[in-house]
C-alpha positions as a printed NumPy array, in Angstrom:
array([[147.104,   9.801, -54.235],
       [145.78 ,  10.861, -57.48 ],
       [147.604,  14.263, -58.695],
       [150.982,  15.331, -59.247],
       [153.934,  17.672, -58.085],
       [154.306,  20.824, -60.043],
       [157.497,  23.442, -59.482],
       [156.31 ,  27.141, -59.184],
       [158.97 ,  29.403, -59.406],
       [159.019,  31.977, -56.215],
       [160.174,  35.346, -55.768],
       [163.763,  35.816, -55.02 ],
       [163.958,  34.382, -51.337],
       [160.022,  34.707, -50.911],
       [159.254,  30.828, -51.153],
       [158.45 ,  30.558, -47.416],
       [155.767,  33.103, -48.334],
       [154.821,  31.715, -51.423],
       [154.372,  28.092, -49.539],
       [151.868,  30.121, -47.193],
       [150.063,  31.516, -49.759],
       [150.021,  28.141, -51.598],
       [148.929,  26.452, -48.447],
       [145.873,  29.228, -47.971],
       [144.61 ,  27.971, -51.469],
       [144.11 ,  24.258, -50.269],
       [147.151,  22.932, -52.084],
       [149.658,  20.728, -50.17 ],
       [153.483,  22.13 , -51.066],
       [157.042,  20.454, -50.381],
       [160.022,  23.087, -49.508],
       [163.473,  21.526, -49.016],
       [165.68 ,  23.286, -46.743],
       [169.   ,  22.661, -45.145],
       [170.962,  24.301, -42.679],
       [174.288,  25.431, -43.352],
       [177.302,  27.294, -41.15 ],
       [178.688,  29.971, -43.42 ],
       [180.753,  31.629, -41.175],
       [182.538,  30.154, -38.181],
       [181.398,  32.513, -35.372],
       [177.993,  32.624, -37.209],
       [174.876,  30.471, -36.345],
       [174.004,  28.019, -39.325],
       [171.769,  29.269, -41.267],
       [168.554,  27.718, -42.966],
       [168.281,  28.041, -46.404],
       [166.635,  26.139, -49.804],
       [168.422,  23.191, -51.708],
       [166.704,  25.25 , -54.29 ],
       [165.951,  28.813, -53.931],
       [163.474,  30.382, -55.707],
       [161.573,  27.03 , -56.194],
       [158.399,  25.309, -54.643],
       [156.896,  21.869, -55.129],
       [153.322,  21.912, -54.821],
       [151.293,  19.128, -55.021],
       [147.806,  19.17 , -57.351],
       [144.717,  17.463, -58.238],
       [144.88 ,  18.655, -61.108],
       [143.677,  22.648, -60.89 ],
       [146.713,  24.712, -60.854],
       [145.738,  27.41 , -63.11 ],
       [145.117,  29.091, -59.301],
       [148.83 ,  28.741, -58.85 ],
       [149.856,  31.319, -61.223],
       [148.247,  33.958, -59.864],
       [149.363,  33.3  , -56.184],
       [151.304,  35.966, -54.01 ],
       [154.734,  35.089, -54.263],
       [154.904,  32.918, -56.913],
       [156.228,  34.781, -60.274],
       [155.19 ,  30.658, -62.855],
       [155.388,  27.129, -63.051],
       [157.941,  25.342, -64.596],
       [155.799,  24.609, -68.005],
       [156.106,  21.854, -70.329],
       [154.031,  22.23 , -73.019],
       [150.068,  23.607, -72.605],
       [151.089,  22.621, -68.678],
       [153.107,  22.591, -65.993],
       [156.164,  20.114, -65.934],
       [155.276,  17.238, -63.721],
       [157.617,  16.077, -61.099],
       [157.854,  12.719, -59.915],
       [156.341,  11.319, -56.555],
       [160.466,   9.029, -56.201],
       [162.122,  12.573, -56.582],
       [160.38 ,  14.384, -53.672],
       [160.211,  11.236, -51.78 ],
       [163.853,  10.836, -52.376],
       [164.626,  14.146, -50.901],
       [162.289,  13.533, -47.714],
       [164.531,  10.384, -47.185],
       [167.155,  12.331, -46.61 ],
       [165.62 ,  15.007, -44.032],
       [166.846,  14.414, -40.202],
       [164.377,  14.727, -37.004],
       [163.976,  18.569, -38.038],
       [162.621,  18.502, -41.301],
       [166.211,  19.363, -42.64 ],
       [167.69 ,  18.161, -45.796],
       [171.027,  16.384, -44.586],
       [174.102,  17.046, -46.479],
       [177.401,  15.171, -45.803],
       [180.324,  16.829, -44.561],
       [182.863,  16.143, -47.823],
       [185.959,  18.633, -49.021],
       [185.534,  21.619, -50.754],
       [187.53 ,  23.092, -53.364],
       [187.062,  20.155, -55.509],
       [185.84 ,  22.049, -58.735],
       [186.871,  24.899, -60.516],
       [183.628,  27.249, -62.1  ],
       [183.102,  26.654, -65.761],
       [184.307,  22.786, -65.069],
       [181.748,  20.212, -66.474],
       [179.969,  18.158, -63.473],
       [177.734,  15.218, -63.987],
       [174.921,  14.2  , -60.815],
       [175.408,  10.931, -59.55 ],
       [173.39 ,   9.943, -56.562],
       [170.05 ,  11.539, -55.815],
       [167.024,  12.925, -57.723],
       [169.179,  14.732, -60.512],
       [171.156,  11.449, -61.108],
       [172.363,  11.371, -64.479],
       [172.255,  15.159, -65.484],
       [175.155,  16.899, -66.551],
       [175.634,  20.768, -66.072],
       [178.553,  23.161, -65.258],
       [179.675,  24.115, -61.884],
       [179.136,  27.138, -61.446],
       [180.695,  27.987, -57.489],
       [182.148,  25.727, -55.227],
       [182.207,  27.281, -52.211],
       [179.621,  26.372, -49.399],
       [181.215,  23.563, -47.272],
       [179.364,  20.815, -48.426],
       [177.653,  21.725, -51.797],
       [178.357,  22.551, -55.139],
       [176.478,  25.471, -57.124],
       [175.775,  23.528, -60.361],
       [174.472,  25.529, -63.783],
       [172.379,  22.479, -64.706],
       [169.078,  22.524, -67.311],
       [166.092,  21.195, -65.546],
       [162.179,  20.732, -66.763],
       [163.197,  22.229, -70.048],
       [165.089,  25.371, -67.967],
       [168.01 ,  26.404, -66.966],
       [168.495,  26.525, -63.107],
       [171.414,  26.34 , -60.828],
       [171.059,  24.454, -58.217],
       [173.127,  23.451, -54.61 ],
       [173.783,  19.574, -55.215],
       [175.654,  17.587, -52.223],
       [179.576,  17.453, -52.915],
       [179.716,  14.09 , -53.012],
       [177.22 ,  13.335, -55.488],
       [178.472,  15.442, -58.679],
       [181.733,  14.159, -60.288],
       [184.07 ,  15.858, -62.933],
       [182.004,  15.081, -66.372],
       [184.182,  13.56 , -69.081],
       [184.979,  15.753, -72.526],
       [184.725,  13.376, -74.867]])
């Protein structure tokens, strides 16, 4: 495999149609979803780990990206687009069941308070600190974190952010 994974920033929730549209151009594209049960006389629901982003894989052209239906940039670094790495996408296949679902233990909720410091430690955001910013959904924690040189909140697993220390 010789090219890299980019992150193009979708419309709000248009990045099933933005992977089409990605797809129609030739490029190969990675969208991590999950399926969660927000009510409890509801069906789960799919929805992304990380709404409003894509991961789309390139040999190198993406200048084609930018101007593709559904997609509003790429996360940029620089005179190009930030680079993710082949173990983080790879890491969050690993965790996808017989669906194509991104599996997310069962852990309590409640644990963290908005504004409280939180630091990722398991998985591909291991080691980054940010701020929680809701803790609400049964098994993940909305987390204000800064990502490819952006801000970005993100749903992270319960069990893999812990209170950050303040000092």
């Amino acid at each position: 495999m010789s090219g890299f994974w980019v992150v193009a920033q979708t419309k709000p929730q248009q990045e099933r149609w933005a992977a089409e549209n990605v797809a129609r151009q030739g490029f190969s594209w990675y969208l991590p979803l999950t399926r969660i049960k927000r009510q409890p006389r509801r069906p789960a629901k799919l929805v992304c780990v990380f709404p409003r982003y894509l991961f789309v894989f390139t040999e190198g052209q993406w200048h084609s990206l930018l101007g593709t239906y559904g997609v509003t940039s790429l996360v940029m670094s620089g005179n190009g687009p930030a680079t993710l790495p082949q173990n983080a996408v790879d890491a969050l296949k690993r965790r996808e069941d017989g669906d194509g679902l991104i599996i997310l233990p069962n852990s309590p909720t409640g644990r963290f308070k908005a504004g409280e410091p939180l630091r990722v430690n398991q998985g591909p955001f291991s080691g980054i600190t940010g701020i929680c910013a809701q803790d609400s959904a049964a098994d993940r924690v909305k987390v204000l974190i800064e990502f490819l040189g952006q801000k970005s909140t993100v749903l992270i697993a319960d069990d893999h952010v812990e209170r950050a220390c303040n000092g």
